[in-house]
C-alpha positions as CSV (number, residue, x, y, z in Angstrom):
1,X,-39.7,70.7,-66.7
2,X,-40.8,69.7,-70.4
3,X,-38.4,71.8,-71.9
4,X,-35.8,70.3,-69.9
5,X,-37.0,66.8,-70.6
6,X,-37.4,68.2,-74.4
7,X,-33.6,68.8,-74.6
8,X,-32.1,66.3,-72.6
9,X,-34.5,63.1,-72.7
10,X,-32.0,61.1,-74.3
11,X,-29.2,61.3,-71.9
12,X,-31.2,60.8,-69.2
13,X,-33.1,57.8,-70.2
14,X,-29.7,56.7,-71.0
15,X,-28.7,57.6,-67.3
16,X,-31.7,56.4,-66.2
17,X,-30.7,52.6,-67.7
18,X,-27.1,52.5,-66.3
19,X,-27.9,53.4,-62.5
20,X,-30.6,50.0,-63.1
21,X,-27.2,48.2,-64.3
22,X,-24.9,49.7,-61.8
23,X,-27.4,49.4,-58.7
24,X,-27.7,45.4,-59.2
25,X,-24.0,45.5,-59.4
26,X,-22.7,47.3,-56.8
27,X,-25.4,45.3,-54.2
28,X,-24.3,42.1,-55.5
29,X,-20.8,42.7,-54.8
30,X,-21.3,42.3,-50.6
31,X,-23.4,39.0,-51.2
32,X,-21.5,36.9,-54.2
33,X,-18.2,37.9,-52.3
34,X,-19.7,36.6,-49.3
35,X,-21.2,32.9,-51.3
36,X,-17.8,33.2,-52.5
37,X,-16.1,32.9,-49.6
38,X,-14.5,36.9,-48.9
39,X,-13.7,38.0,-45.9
40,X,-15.0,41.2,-44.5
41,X,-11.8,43.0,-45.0
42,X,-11.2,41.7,-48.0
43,X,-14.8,43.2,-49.4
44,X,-13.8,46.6,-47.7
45,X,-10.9,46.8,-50.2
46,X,-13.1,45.5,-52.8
47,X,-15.4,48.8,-51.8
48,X,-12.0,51.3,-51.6
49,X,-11.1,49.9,-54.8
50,X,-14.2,51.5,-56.6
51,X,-13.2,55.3,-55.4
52,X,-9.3,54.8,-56.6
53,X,-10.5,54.4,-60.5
54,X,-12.9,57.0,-59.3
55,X,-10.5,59.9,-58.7
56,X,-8.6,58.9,-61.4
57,X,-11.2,59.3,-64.2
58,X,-12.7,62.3,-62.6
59,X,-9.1,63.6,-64.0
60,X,-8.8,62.1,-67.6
61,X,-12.5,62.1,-68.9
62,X,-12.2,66.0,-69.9
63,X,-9.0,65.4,-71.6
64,X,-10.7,62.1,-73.7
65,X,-14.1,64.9,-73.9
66,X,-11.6,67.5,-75.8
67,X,-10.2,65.0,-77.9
68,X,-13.2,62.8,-78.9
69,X,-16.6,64.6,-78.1
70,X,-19.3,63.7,-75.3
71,X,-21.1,61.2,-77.3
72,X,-17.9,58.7,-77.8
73,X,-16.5,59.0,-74.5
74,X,-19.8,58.3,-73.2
75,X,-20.4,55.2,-75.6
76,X,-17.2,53.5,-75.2
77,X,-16.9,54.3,-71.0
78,X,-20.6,52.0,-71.2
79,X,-19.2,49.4,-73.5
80,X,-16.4,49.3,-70.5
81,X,-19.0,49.0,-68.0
82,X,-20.8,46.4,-69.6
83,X,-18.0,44.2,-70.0
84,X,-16.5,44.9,-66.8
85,X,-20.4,43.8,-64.7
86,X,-20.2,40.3,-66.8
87,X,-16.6,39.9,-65.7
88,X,-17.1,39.5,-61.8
89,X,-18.1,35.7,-61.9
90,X,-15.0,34.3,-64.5
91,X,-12.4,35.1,-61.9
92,X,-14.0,34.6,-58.4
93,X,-11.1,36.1,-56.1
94,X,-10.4,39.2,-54.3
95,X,-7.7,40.9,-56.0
96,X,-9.4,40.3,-59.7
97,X,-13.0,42.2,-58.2
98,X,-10.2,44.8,-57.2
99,X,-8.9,45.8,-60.3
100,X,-12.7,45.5,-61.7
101,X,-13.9,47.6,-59.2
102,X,-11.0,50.0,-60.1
103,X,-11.3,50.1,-63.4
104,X,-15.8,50.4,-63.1
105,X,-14.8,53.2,-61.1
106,X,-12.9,55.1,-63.1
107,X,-15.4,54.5,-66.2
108,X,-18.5,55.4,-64.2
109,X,-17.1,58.5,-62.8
110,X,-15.9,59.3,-67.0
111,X,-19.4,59.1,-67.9
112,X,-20.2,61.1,-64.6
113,X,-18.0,63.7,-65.7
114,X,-19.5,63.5,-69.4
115,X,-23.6,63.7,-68.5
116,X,-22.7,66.4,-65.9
117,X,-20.5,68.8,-68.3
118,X,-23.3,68.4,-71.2
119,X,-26.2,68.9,-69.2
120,X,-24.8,71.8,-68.2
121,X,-23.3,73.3,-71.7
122,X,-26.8,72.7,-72.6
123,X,-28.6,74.2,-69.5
124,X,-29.0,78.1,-69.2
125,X,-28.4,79.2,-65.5
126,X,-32.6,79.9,-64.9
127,X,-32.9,75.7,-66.1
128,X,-29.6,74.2,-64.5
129,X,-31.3,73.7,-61.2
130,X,-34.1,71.7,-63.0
131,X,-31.3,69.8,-65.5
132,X,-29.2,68.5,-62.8
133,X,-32.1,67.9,-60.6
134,X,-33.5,65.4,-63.1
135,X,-30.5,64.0,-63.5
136,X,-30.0,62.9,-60.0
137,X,-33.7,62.1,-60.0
138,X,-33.1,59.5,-63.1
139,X,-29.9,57.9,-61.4
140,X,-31.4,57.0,-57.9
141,X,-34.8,55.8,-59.7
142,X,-32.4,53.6,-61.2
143,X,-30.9,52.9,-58.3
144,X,-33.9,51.7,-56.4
145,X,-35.1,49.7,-59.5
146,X,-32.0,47.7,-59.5
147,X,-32.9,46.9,-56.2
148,X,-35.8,45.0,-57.2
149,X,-34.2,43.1,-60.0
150,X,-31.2,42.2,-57.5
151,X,-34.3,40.9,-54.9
152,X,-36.1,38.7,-57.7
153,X,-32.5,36.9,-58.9
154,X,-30.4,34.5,-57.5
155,X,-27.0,35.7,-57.0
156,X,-25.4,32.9,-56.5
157,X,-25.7,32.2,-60.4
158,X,-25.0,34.2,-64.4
159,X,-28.2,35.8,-64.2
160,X,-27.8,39.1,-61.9
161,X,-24.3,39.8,-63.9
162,X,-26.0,39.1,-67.7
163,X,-28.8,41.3,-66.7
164,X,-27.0,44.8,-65.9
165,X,-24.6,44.2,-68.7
166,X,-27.7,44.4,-71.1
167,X,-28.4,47.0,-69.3
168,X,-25.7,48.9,-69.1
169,X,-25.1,48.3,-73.2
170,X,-28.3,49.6,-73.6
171,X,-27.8,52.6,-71.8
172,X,-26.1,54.5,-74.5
173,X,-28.0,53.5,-77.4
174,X,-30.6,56.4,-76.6
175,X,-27.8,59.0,-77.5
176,X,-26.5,57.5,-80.3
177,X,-29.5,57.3,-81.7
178,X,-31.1,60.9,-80.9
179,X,-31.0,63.6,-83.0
180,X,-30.2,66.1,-80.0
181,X,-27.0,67.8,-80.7
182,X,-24.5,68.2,-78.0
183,X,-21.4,70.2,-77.3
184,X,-18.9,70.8,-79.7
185,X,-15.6,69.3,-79.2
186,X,-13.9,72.5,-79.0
187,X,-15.9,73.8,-76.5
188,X,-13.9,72.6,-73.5
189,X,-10.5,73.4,-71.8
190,X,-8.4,72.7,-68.9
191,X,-9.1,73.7,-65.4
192,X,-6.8,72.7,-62.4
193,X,-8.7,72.3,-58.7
194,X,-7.3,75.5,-57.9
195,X,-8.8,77.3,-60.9
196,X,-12.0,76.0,-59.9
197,X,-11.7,76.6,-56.0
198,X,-11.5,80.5,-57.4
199,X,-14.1,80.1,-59.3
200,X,-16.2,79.1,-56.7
201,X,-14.8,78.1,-53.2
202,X,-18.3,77.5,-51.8
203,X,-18.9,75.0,-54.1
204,X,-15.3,73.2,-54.1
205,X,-15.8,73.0,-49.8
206,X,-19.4,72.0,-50.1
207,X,-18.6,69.2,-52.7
208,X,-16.1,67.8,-50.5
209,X,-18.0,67.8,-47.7
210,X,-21.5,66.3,-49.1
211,X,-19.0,62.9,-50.2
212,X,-18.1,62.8,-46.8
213,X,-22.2,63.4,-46.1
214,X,-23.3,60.7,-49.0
215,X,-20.6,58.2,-48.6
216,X,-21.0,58.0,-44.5
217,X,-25.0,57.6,-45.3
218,X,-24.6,54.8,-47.0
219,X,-21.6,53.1,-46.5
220,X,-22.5,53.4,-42.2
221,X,-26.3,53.2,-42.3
222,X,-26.4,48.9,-42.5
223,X,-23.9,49.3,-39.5
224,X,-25.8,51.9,-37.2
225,X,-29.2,49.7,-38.0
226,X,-27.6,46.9,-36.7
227,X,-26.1,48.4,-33.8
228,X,-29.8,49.5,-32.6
229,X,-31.2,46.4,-33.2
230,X,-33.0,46.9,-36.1
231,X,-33.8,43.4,-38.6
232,X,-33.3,42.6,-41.7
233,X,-36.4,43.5,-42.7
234,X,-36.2,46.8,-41.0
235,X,-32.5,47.6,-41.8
236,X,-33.9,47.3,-46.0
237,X,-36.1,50.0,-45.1
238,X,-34.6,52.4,-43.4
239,X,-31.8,52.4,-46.2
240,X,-34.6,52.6,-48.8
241,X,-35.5,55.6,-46.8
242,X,-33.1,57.9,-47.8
243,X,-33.4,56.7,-51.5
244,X,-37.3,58.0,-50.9
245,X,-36.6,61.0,-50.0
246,X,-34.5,62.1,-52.4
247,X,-36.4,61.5,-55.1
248,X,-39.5,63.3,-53.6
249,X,-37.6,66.1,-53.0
250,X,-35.3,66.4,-55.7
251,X,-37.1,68.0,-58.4
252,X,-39.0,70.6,-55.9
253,X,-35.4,71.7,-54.5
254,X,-34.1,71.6,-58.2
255,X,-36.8,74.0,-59.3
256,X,-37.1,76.4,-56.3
257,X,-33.0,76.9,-57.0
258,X,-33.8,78.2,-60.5
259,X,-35.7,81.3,-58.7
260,X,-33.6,82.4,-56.3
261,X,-30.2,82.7,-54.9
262,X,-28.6,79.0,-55.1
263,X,-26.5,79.6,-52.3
264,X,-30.0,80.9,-49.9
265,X,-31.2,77.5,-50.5
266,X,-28.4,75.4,-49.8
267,X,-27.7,76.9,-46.7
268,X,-31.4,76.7,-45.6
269,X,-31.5,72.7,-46.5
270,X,-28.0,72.5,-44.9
271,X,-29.4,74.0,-41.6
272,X,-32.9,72.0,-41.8
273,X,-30.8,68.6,-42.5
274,X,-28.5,69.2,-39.3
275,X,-31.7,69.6,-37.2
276,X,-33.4,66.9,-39.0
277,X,-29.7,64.3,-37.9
278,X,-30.0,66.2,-34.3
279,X,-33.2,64.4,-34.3
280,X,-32.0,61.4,-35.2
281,X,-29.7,61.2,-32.4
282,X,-33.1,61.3,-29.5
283,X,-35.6,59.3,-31.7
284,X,-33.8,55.6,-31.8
285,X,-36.2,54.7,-29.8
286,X,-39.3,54.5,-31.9
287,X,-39.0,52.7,-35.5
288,X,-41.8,54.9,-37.1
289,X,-39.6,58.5,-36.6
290,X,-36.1,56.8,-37.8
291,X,-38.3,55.9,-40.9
292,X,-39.2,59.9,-40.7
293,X,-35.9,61.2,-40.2
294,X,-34.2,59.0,-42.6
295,X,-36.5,60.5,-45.0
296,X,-35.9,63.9,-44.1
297,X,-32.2,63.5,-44.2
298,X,-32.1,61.4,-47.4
299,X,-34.8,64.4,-49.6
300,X,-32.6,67.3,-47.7
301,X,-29.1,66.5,-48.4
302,X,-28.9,64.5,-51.7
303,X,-30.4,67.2,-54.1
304,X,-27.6,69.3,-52.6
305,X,-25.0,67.3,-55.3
306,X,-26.8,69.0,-57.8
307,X,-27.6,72.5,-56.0
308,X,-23.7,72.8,-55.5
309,X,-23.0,71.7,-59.0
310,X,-25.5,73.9,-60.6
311,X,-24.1,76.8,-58.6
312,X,-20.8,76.4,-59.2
313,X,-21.4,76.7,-63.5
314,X,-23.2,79.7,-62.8
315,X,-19.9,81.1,-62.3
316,X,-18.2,79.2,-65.4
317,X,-17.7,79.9,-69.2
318,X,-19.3,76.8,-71.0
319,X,-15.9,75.5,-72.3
320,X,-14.7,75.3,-68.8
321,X,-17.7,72.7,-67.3
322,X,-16.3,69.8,-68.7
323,X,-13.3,70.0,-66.5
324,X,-15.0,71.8,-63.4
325,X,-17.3,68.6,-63.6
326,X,-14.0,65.8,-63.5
327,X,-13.0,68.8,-60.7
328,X,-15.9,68.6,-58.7
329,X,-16.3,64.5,-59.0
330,X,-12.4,64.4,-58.2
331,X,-13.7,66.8,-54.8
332,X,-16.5,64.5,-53.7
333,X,-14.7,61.5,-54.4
334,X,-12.4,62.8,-51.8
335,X,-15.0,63.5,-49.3
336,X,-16.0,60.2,-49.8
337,X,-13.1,58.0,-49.0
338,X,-12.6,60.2,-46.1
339,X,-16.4,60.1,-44.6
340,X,-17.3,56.6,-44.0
341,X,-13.9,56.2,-41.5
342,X,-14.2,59.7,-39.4
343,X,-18.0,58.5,-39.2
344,X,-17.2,54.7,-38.1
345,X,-14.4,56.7,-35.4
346,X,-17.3,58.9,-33.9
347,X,-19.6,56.4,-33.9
348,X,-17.0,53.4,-31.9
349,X,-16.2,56.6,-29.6
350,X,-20.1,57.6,-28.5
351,X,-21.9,54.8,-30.0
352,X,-24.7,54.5,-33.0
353,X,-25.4,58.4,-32.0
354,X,-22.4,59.1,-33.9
355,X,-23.9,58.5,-37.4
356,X,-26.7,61.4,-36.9
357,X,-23.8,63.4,-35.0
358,X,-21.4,63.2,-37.7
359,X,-24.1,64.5,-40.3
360,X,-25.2,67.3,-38.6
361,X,-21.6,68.6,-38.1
362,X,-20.6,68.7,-41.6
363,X,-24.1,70.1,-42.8
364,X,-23.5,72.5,-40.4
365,X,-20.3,73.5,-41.2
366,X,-21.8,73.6,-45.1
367,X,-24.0,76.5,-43.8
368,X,-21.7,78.2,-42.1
369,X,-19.0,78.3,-44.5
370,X,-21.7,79.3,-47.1
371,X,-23.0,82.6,-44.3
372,X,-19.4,83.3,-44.7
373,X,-18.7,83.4,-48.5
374,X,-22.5,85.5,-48.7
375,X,-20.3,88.3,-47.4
376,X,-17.5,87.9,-50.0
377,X,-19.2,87.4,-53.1
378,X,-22.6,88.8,-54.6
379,X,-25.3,86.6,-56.0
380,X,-25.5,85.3,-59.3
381,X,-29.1,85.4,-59.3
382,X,-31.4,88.5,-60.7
383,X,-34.7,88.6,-60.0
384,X,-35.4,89.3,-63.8
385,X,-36.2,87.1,-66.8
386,X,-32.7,87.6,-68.1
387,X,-30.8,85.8,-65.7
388,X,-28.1,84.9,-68.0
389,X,-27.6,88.4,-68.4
390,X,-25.5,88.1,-65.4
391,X,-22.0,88.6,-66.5
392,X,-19.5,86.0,-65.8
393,X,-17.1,88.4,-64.9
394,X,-19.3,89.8,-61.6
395,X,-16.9,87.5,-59.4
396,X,-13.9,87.9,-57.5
397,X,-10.6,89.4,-58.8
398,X,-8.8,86.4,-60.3
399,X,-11.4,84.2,-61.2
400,X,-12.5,85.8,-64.2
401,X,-13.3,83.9,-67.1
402,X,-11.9,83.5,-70.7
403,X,-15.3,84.3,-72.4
404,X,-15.6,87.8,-69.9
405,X,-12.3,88.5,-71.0
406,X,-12.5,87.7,-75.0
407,X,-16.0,89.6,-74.5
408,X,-14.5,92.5,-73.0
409,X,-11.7,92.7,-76.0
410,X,-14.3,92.8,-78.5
411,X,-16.5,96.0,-76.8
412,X,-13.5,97.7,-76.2
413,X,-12.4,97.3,-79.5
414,X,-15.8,98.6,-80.9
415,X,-15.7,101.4,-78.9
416,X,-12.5,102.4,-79.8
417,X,-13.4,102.1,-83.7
418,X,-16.8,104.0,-82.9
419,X,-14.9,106.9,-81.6
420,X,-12.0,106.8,-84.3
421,X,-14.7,106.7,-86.6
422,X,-16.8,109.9,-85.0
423,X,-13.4,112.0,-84.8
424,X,-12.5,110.9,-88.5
425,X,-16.3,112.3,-89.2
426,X,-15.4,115.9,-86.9
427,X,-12.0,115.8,-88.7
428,X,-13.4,115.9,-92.1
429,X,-16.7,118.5,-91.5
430,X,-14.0,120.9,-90.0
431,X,-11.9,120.4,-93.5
432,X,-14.9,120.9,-95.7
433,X,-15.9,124.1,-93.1
């Protein structure tokens, strides 16, 4: 953990500052839009917005990575941010917030794309777990502190837009300032989504299925709340819940991953968090076990973002994790736009059961699918110190990468000059003989 702290501190304070910006943001677009007048469908494309920019910079960000460096693409994506959060109240209509929330989402998921692909060119595959796990840790800690800046402001004024801007600007003065070197701009290449479905199809059908999983927790959890009665007061809590969780279990799930096979421990928290939403679905009854279950659920399936992440450059050449990284983001983002919907069908067809239903069917399937590919694929994972001795090539036909290749060049090339050199050496005792 201090090593990992040690080498990464300053992009995830910096992290840490913009999910504090970002959380006060994204809450006060449902209540300013509705002082201001929005209608409910007009907010839900407001929302759909966001994931449109999303996809889109999941896509460019390695490109602007190859051709500037981490550290730029990061600093001027936050100067976009910042401008973008102070922006909402100078043009109070609808399709203005749309094109903000466009173009926020496609600079967030940029600087997504950039943390993700250096923490993991920095990260060795027996710390990757623990990287990406206090990563995730850092962004919903700032997520549930801009919670209580949004609660202590009044959003009908300046002040809950001026604040995250600071924020935000702040953000990336940690890694302009540190001293900690990052990757080289050469270090990173193109890779289309079917490159990195090769590479790793567990991961590229998990990732789309936890955005389906995150997006319908969060986007449909203030509607089944309301639809079993809970209040206002009850509703903040239950949401907080999953927030809770998560960060309890983050870490722990982050670390145990480092130690064992990463696909073993997905599967297992897979299978735990469909029984957990099973549960969900008998217990509406009693306040105290939602607050449980939405606990469970919440610590269970959010560190899997980073389990499936950190799995997935196990199998990758460090110049490729740039682009696996927009690849992945671009995956989720899908999952996302598609998750809240199916969700909001289930649940109109069988009632507020649906929300705990539709969970348990894609973590589910996420097992499954990952029982499946156990029996295609061996593990990454050695139980030996030298787990990066793990070649990247030990993968399927076809998915081999650059670095196994160029790697493979260079031994066979010594080899052949070793044995050129010992028949040159036979050659010229036999002359002398």
């Amino acid at each position: 953990m201090l090593t990992v702290i040690r080498t990464t501190w300053a992009l995830l304070l910096g992290m840490f500052l913009l999910q504090v910006g970002n959380g006060v943001q994204g809450s006060m677009m449902g209540v300013r839009g509705a002082i201001e007048g929005f209608s409910t469908f007009e907010l839900s494309l407001i929302g759909s917005a966001y994931f449109l920019g999303f996809l889109g910079g999941s896509q460019l960000a390695p490109k602007f990575i190859a051709s500037v460096g981490h550290v730029r693409v990061f600093a001027a994506l936050g100067s976009f941010i910042s401008a973008i959060v102070i922006s909402y109240p100078l043009v109070t209509e609808p399709w203005a917030w749309m094109l903000f929330r466009v173009a926020l989402g496609f600079s967030l998921s940029g600087v997504y794309v950039t943390a993700e692909s250096w923490l993991n060119n920095s990260a060795t595959n027996e710390t990757r777990g623990q990287a990406l796990s206090a990563y995730m840790l850092m962004q919903m800690m700032g997520l549930v502190a801009g919670q209580g800046i949004l609660a202590a402001g009044d959003p009908s004024g300046w002040v809950l837009f001026i604040i995250p801007s600071i924020l935000v600007s702040l953000s990336f003065a940690p890694i302009l300032l540190s001293a900690v070197p990052t990757p080289a701009i050469e270090a990173t290449r193109p890779m289309s989504l079917r490159q990195l479905y090769v590479a790793s199809p567990f991961a590229f059908v998990s990732m789309m299925f936890m955005g389906g999983v995150f997006a319908g927790q969060f986007a449909m959890a203030p509607v089944y709340a309301t639809e079993v009665g809970l209040s206002l007061g009850q509703l903040s809590l239950f949401i907080s819940s999953f927030f809770i969780g998560a960060i309890v279990l983050q870490y722990p799930i982050g670390w145990a991953s480092d130690r064992m096979d990463r696909r073993l421990l997905i599967i297992g928290a897979s299978v735990a968090g469909a029984i957990v939403a099973v549960g969900g679905m008998f217990l509406v009854n009693s306040f105290v076990a939602l607050i449980v279950i939405a606990l469970l659920s919440g610590g269970l399936a959010q560190p899997l973002y980073a389990l499936v992440l950190a799995y997935a450059n196990d199998y990758l050449a460090p110049e490729d994790m740039a682009a696996a990284s927009g690849g992945m983001l671009f995956v989720n983002g899908v999952g996302a736009i598609t998750g809240p919907p199916a969700m909001g069908l289930l649940m109109s067809a069988i009632g507020p059961a649906g929300f705990w239903l539709f969970l348990a069917g894609i973590l589910t399937g996420v097992s499954v699918y990952g029982l499946y590919r156990m029996t295609q694929r061996p593990s990454a994972y050695v139980e030996e110190d030298d787990y990066d001795a793990v070649p990247y090539a030990n993968i399927m036909p076809g998915a081999t990468s650059a670095l196994a290749v160029e790697t493979a060049q260079e031994l066979y090339v010594e080899a052949a000059e070793e044995l050129a050199e010992s028949n040159e050496s036979e050659t010229e005792g036999e002359t002398r003989t």
